[in-house]
DOVEXPA-781121 format. One record per residue: x, z, y of N, C-alpha, C in turn; residue number from 1. Coordinates in pm, whole numbers, plus 50000, padded with zeros to 5 digits. Atoms other than C-alpha are relative to their C-alpha. Layout:
! residues N
- X:Z:Y:X:Z:Y:X:Z:Y:NUM
...
***
This chain:
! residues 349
- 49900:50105:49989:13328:11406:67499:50058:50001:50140:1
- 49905:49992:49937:13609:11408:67753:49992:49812:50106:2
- 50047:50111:49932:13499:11136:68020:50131:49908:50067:3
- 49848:50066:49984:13812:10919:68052:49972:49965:50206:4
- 50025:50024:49870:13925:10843:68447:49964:49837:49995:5
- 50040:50138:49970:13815:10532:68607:50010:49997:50175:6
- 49974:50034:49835:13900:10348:68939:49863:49977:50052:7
- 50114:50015:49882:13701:10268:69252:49940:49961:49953:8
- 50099:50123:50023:13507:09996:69095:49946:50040:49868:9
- 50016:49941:50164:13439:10225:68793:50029:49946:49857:10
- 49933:50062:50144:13629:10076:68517:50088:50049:49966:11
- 49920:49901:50107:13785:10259:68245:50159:49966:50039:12
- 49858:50040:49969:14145:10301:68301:50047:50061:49868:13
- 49971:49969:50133:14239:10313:67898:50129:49952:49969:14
- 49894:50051:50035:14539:10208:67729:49973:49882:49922:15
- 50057:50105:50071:14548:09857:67597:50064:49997:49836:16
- 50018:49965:50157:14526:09877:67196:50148:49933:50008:17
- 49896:50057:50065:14852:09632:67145:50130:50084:50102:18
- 49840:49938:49949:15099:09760:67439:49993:50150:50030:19
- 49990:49851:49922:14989:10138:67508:49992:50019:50152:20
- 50001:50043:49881:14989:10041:67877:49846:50025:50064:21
- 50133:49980:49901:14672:10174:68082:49992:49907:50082:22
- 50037:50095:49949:14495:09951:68201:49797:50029:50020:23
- 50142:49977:49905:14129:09877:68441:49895:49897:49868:24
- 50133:50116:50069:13840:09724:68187:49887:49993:50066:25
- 50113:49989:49951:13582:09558:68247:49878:50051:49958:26
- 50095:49952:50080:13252:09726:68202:49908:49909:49914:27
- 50058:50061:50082:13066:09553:67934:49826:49988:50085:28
- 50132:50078:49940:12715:09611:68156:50003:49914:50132:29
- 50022:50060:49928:12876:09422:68422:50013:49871:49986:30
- 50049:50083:50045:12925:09158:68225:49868:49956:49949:31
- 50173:49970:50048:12584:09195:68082:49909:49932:50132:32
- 50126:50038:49856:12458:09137:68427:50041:49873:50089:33
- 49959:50127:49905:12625:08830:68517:49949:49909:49999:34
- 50090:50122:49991:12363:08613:68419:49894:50021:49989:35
- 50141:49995:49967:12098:08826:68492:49959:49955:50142:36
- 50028:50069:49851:11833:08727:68780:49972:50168:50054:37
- 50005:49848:49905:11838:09021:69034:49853:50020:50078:38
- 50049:50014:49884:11575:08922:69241:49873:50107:50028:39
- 50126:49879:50018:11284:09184:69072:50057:50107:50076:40
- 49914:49875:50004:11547:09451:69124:50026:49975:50177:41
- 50014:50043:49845:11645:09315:69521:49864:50018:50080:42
- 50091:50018:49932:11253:09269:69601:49966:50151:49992:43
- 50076:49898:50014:11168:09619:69486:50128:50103:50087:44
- 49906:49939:49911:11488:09784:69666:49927:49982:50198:45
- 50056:50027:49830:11353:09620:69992:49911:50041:50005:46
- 50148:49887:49963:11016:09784:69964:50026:50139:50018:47
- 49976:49901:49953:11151:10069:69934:50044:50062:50096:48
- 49914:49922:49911:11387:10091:70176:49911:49987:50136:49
- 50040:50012:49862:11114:09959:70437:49880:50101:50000:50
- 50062:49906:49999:10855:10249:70314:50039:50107:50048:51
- 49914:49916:49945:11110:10501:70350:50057:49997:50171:52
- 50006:49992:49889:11222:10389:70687:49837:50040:50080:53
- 50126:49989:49881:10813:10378:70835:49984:50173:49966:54
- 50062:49868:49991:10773:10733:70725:50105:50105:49986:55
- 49870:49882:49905:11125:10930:70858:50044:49909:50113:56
- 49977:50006:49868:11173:10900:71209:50099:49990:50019:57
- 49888:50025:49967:11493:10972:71196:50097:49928:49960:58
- 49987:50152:50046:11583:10681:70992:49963:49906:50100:59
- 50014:50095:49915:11431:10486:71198:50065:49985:50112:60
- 49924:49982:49842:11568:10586:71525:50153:49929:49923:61
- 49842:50056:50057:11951:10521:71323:49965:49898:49996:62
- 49947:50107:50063:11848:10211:71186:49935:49900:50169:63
- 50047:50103:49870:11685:10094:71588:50198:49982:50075:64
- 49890:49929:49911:12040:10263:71725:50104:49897:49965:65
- 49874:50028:50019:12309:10135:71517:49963:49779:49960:66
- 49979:50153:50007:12413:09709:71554:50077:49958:49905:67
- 49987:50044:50117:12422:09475:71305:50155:49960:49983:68
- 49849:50114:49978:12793:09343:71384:50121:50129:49915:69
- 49926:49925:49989:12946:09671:71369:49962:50150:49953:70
- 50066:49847:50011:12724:09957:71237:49976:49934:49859:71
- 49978:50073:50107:12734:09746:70878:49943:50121:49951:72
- 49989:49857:50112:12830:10098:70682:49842:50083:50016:73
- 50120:49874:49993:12595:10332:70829:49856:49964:49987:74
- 50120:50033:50028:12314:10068:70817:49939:50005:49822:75
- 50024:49998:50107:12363:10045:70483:49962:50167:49887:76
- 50078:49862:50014:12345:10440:70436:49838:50020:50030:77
- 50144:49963:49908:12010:10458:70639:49931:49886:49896:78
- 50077:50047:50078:11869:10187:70386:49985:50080:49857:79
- 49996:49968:50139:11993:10345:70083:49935:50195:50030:80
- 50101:49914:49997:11862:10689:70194:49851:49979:50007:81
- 50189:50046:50010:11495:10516:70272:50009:49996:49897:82
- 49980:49992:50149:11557:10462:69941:49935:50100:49904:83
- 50062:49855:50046:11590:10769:69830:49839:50095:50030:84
- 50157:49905:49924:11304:10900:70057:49919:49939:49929:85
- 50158:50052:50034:11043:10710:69914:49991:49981:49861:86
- 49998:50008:50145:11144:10761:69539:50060:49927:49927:87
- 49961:50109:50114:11374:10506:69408:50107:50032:49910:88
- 49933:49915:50071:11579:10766:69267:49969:50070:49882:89
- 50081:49884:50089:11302:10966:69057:50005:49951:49884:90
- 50066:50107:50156:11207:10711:68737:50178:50006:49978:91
- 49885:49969:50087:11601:10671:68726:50078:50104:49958:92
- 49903:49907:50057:11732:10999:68709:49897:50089:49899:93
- 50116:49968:50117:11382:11131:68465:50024:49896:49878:94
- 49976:50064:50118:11493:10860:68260:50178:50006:49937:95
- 49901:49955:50048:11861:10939:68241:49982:50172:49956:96
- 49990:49843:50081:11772:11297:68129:49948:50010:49917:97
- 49997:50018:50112:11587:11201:67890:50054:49893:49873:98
- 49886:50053:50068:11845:10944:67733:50105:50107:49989:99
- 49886:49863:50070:12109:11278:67748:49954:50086:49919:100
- 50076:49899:50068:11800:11468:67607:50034:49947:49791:101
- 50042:50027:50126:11777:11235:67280:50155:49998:49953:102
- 49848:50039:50030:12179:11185:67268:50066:50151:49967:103
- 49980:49934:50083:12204:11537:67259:49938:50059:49843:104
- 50088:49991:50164:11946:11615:66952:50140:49867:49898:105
- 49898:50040:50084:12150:11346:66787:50139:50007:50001:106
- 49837:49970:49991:12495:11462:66821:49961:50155:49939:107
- 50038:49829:50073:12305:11830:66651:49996:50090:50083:108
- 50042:49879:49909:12277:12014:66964:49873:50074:50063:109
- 50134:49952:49946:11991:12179:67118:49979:49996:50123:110
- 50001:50025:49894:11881:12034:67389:49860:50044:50103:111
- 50050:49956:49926:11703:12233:67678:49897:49930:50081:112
- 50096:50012:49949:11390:12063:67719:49866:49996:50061:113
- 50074:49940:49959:11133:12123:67982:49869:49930:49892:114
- 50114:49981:50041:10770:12125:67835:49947:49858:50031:115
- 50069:50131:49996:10646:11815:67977:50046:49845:49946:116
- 49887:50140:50029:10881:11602:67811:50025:50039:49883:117
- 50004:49904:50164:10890:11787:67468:49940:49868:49874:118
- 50066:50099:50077:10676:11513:67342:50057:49862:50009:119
- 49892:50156:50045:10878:11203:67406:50131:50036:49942:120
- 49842:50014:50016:11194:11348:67279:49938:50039:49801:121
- 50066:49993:50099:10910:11460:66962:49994:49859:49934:122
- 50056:50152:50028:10782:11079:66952:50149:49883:49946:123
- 49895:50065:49993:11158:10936:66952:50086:50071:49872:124
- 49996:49952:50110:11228:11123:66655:49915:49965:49824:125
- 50127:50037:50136:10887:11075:66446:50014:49839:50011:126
- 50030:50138:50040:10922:10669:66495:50136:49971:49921:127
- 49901:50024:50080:11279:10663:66384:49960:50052:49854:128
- 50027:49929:50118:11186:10847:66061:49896:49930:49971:129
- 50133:50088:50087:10861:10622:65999:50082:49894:49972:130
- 49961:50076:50020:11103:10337:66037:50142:50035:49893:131
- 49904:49989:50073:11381:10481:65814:50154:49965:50130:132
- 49856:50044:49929:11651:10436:66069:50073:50156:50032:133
- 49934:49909:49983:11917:10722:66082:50090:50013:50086:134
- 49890:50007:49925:12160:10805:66355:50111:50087:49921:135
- 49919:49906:50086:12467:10938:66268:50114:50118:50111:136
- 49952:49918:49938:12634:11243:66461:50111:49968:50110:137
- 49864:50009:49911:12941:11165:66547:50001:49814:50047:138
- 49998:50110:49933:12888:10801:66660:49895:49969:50081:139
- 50055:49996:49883:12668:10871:66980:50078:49975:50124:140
- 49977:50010:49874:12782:10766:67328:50135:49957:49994:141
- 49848:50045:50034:13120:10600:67195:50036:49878:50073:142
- 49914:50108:49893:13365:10397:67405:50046:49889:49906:143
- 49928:50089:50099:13480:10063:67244:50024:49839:50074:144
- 49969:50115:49906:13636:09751:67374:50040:49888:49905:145
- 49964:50133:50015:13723:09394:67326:50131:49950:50086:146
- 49917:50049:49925:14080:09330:67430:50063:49863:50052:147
- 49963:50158:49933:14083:08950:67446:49923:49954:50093:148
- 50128:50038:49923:13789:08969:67672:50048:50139:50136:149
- 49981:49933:49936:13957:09283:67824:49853:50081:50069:150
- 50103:49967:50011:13607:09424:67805:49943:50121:49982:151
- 50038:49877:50105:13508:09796:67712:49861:50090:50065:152
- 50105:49948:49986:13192:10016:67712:49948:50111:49933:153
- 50105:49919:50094:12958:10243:67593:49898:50013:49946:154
- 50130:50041:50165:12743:10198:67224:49926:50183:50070:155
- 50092:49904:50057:12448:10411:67234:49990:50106:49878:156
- 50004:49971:50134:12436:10447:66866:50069:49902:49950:157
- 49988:50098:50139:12503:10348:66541:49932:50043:49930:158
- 50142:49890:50124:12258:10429:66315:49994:49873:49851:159
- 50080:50064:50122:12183:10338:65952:49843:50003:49973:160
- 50122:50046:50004:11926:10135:65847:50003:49905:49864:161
- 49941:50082:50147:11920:09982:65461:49985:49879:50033:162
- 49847:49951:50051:12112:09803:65414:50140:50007:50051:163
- 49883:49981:49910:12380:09852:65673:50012:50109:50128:164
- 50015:49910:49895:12484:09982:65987:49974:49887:50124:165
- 50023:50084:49923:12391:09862:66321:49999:50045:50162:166
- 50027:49977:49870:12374:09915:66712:49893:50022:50051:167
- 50121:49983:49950:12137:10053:66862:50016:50083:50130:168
- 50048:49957:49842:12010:10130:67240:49882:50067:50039:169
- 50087:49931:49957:11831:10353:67381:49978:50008:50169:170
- 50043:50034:49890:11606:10223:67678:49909:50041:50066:171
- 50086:49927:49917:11434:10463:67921:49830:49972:50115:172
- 50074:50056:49865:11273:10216:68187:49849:49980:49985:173
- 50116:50031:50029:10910:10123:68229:49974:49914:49913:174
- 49995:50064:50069:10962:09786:68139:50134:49977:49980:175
- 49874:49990:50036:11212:09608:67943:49962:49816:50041:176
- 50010:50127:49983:11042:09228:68021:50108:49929:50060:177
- 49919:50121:49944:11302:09085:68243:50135:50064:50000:178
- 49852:49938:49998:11601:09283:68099:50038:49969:49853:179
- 49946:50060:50094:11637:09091:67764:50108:49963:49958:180
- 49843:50031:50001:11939:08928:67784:50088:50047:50023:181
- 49881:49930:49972:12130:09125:67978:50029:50106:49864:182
- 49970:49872:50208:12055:09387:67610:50083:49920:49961:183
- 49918:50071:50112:12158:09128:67402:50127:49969:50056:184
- 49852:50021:49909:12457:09059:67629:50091:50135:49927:185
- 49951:49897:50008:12536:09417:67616:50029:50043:49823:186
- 50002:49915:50120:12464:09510:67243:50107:49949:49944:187
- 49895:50088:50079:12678:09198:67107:50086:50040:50032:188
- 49825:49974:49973:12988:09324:67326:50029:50084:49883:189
- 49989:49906:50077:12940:09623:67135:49967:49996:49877:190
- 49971:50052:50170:12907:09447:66791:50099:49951:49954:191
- 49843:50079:49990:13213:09276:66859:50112:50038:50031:192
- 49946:49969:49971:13391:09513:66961:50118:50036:49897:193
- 49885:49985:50122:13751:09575:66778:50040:50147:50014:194
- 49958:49873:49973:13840:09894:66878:49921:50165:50092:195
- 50064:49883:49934:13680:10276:66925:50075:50098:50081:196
- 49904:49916:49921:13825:10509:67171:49950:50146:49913:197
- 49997:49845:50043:13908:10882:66995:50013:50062:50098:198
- 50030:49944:49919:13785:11109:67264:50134:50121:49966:199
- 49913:49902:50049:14015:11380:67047:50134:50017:49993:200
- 49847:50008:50003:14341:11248:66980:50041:49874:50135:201
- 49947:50084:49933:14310:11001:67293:50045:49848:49974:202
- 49947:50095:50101:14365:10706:67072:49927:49892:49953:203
- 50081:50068:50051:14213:10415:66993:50033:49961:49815:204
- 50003:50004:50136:14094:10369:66618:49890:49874:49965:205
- 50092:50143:50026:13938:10032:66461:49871:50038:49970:206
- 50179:50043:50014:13534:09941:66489:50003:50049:49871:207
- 50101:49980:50107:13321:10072:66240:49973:49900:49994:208
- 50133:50117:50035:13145:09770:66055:49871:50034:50046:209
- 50170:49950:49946:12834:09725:66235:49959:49845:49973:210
- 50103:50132:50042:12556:09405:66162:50052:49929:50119:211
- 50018:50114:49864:12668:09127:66452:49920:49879:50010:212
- 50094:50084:49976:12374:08936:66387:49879:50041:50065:213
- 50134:49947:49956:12099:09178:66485:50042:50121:50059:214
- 49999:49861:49912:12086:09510:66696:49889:50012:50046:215
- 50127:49975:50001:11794:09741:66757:50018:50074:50138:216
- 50013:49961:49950:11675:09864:67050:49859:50134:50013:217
- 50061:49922:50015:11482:10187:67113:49914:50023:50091:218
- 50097:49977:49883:11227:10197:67420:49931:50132:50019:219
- 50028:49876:49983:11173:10539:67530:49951:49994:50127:220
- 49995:50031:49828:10979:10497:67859:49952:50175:50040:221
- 49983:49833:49942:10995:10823:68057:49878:50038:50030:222
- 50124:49922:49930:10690:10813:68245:49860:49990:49905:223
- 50166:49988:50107:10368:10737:67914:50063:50073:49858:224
- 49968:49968:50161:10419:10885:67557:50030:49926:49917:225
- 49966:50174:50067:10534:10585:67378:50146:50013:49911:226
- 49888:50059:50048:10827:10479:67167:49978:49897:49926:227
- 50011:50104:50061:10872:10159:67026:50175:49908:49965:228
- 49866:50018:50050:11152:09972:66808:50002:49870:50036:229
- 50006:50150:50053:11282:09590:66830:50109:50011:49978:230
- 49847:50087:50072:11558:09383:66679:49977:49924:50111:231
- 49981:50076:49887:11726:09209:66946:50135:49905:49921:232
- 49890:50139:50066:11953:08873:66793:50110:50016:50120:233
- 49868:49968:49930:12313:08954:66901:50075:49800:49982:234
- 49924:50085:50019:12392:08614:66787:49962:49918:50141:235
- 50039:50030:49876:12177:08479:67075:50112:50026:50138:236
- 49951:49914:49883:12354:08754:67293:50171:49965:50012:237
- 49914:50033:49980:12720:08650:67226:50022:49846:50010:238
- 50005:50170:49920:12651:08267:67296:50021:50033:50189:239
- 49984:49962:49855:12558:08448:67629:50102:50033:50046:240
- 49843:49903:49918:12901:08643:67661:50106:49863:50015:241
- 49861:50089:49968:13096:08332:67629:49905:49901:50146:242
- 50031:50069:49872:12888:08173:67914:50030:50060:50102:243
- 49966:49908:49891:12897:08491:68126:50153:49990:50048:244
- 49841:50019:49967:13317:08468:68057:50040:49893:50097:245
- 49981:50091:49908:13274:08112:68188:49964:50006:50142:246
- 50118:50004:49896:13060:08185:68459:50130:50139:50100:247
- 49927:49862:49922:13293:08505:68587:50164:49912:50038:248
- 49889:50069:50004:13642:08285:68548:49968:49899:50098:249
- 50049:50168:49906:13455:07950:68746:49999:50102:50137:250
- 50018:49901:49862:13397:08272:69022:50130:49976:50046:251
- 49854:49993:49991:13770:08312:69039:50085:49891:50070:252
- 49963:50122:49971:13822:07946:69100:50024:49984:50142:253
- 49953:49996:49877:14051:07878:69448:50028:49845:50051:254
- 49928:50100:50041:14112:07482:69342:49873:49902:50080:255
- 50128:50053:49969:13713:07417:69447:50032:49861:50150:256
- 50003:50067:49917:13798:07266:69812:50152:49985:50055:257
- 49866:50036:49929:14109:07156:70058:49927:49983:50137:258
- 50047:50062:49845:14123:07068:70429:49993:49850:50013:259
- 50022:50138:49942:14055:06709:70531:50167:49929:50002:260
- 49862:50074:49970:14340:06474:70484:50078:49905:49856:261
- 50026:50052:50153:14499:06407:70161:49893:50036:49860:262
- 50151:50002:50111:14232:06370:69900:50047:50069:49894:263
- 49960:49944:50110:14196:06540:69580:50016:49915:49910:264
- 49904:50082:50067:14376:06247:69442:50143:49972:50046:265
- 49830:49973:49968:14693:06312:69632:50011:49883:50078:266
- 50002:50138:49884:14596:05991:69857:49996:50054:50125:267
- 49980:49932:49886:14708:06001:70189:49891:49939:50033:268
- 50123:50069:49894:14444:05862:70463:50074:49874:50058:269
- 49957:50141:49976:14473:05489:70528:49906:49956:50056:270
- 50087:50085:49892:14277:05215:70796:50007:49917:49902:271
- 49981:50131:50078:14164:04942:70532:49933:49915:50157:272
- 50035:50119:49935:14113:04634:70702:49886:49890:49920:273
- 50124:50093:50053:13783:04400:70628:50059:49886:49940:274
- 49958:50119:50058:13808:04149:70380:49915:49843:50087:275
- 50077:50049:49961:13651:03919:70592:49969:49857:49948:276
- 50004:50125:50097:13749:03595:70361:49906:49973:49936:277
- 50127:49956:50170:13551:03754:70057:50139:49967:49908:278
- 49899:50040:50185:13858:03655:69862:50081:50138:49929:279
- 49974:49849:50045:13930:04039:69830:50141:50006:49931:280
- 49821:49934:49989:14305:04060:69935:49962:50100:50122:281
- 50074:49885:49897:14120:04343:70150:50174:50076:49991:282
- 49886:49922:50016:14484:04544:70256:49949:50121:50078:283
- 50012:49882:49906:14510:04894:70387:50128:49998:50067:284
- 49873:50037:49881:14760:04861:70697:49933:50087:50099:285
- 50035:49981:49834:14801:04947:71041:49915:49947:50096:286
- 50020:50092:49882:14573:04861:71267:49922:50008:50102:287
- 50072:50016:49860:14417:04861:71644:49882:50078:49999:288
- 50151:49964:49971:14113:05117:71657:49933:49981:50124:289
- 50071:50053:49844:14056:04973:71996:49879:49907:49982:290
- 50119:50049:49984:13661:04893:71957:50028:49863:50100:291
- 50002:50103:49879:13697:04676:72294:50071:49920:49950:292
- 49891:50096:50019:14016:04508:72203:49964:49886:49874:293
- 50010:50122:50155:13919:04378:71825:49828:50000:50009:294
- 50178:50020:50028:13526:04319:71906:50001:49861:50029:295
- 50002:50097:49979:13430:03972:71852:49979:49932:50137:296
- 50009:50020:49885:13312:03949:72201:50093:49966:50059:297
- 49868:50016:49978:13679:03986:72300:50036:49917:50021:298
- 49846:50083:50082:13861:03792:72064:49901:49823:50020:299
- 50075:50147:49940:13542:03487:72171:50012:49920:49877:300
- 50032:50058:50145:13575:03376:71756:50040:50122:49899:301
- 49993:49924:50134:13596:03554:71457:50096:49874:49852:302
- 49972:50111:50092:13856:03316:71219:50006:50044:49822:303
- 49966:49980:50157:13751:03304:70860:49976:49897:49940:304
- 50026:50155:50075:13765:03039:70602:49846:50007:49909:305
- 50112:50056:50083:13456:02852:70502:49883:50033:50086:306
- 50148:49935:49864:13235:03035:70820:50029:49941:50106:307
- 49967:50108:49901:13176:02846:71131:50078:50113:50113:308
- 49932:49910:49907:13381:03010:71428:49954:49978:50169:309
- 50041:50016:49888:13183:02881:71738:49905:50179:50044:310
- 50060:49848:49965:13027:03211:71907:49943:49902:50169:311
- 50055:49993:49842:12753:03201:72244:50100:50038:50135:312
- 49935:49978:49927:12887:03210:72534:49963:50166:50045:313
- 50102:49891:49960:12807:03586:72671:49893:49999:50085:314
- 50145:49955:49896:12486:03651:72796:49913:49894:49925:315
- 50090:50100:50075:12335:03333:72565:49915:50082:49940:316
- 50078:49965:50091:11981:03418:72395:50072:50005:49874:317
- 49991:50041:50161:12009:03522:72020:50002:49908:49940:318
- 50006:50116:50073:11881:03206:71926:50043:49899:50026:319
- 49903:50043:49994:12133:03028:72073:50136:49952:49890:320
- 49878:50044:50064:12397:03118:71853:50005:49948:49850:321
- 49947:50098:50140:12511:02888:71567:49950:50095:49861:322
- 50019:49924:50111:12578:03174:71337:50052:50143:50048:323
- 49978:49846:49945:12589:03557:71401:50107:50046:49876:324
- 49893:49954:50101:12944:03672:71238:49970:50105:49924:325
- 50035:49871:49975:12771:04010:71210:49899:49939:49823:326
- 50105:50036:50128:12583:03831:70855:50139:49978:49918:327
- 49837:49991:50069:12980:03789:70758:50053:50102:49926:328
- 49959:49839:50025:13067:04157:70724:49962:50025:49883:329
- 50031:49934:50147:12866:04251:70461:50020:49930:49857:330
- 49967:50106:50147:12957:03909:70250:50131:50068:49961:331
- 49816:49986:50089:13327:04007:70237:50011:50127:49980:332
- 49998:49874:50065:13251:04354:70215:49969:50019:49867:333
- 50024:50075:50157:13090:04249:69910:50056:49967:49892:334
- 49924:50122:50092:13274:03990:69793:49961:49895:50006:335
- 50062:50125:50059:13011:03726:69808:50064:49891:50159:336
- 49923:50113:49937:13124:03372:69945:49895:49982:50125:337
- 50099:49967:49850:12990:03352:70304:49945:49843:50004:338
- 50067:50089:50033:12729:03067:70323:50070:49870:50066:339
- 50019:50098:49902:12719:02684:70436:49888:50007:50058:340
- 50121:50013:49896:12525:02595:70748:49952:50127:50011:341
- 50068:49812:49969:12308:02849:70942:49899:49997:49900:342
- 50083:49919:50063:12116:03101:70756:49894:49931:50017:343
- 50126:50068:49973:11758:02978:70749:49886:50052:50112:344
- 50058:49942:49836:11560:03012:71084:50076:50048:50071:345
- 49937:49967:49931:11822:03047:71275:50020:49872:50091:346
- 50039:50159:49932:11825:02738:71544:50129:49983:50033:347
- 49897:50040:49928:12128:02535:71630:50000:49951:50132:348
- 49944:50026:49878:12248:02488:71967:50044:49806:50028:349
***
């Protein structure tokens, strides 16, 4: 098959099924992975890359040499080679050769495999055949998209299985424990998908009927002798795709914040003024932020109706004064009617 081009960010640059118009899709496993958790995959990258640095020197020396502000790129080389150095390359590319190993056998070719690996590509054969499940030739490693989702990818299989047909994946890794969803993510695109790309005539041609309630996955782990089958619920998995859609679109979102000033009610910024009555004709106006100027101290009363307006002279004890205006504030901030007579334990003058 004729590996269609794709831009920087590796996404198919196909023609879109209704206008003929090439166009960038998205890959279906990066949707897949938008609501996976990374953090197994992050913690085990960082071990590596700090094994690999303690045991090449000359890693190390680069990664003492080059600063964090401005040596970004090359730091990020010198991690991703520790990387490499210390093996985090091996399990994935032993397990992509034997996913091309089993993809060729089912497409009818003869595929050139070494001796120590003879027996999982044996074992991945003998369980399909205990389970009755058939692949079928020409629908291995096929491109197929979702153009209202602008979505496209690549199905594993299709294989029959009585009484239908169905999707199926073929999964190399050790484990598959904390890569559940992102499958079912992935398989459903590719149950749902409307359209197959013809590698031959260039052309897209409508989905095969495939089951969009269930899809099987195939567990081929590279490094023990093993194969094992499950059904993975696509219906599950496309609940997920419309969250992931939400979840990728809410990314996009530019509407989130503003600068300070008018509100995200289109209100300008206004000085309310204290209701200090309580009768809550509270206005927003102009007025005096001069602390000194409008502090009761000042102004030597505070005039509101129904509160007494005598104030200490300055420098009088606390318990001097009549009534502390300062028990006012929070009535008419309130609302509530500001009392008769002083508060209780408070001594008159």
């Amino acid at each position: 098959m004729t590996e269609p081009r794709r831009d920087r960010w590796g996404r198919y640059l196909l023609p879109d099924p209704a206008t003929g118009e090439e166009r960038a899709w998205t890959r279906a496993t990066t949707l897949a992975n938008t609501l996976s958790d990374p953090w197994g995959l992050v913690d085990w990258k960082l071990r590596m890359a700090v094994k690999g640095v303690a045991t090449r020197d000359d890693l190390r020396a680069l990664a003492s040499a080059l600063p964090l502000d401005t040596g970004k790129k090359q730091l990020n080389e010198v991690a991703q080679d520790a990387i490499e150095y210390a093996g985090g390359s091996s399990g994935r590319n032993m397990g992509t050769a034997l996913h091309e190993w089993t993809a060729q056998s089912d497409r009818g070719e003869d595929p050139k495999v070494p001796e120590a690996w003879d027996v999982n590509l044996e074992l991945y054969h003998a369980e399909l055949e205990r389970h009755g499940v058939r692949t079928i030739g020409g629908l291995v490693e096929q491109i197929v998209c979702i153009p209202d989702l602008g979505v496209a990818g690549t199905l594993d299989r299709i294989v029959a299985w009585d009484p239908g047909w169905y999707i199926a994946d073929v999964k190399t890794g050790a484990s598959l424990d904390y890569s559940w969803l992102e499958i079912a993510v992935q398989l459903a695109l590719y149950a749902n998908a409307e359209y197959l790309w013809n590698a031959t005539t260039e052309q897209w041609m409508p989905m095969h009927p495939v089951d969009r309630t269930q899809g099987l996955v195939i567990h081929l782990p590279v490094e023990v002798a093993r194969c094992d089958l499950y059904w993975v619920d696509l219906e599950i998995g496309w609940a997920a795709v419309t969250l992931a859609v939400d979840v990728r679109e809410w990314r996009k979102r530019k509407d989130i914040h503003r600068p300070f000033g008018v509100d995200l009610l289109g209100r300008s910024p206004v000085q309310p003024v204290l209701d200090l009555a309580g009768d809550g004709a509270s206005t927003a106006a102009s007025v005096d932020p001069d602390p000194v100027k409008d502090s009761p101290a000042a102004a030597g009363a505070i005039k509101t109706e129904g509160a007494p307006t005598e104030l200490a002279p300055a420098g009088a004890p606390a318990g001097d004064v009549a009534h502390d205006p300062r028990l006012y504030v929070g009535s008419a901030i309130t609302g509530e009617t500001a009392p008769e007579g002083p508060p209780p334990g408070v001594p008159v003058r």
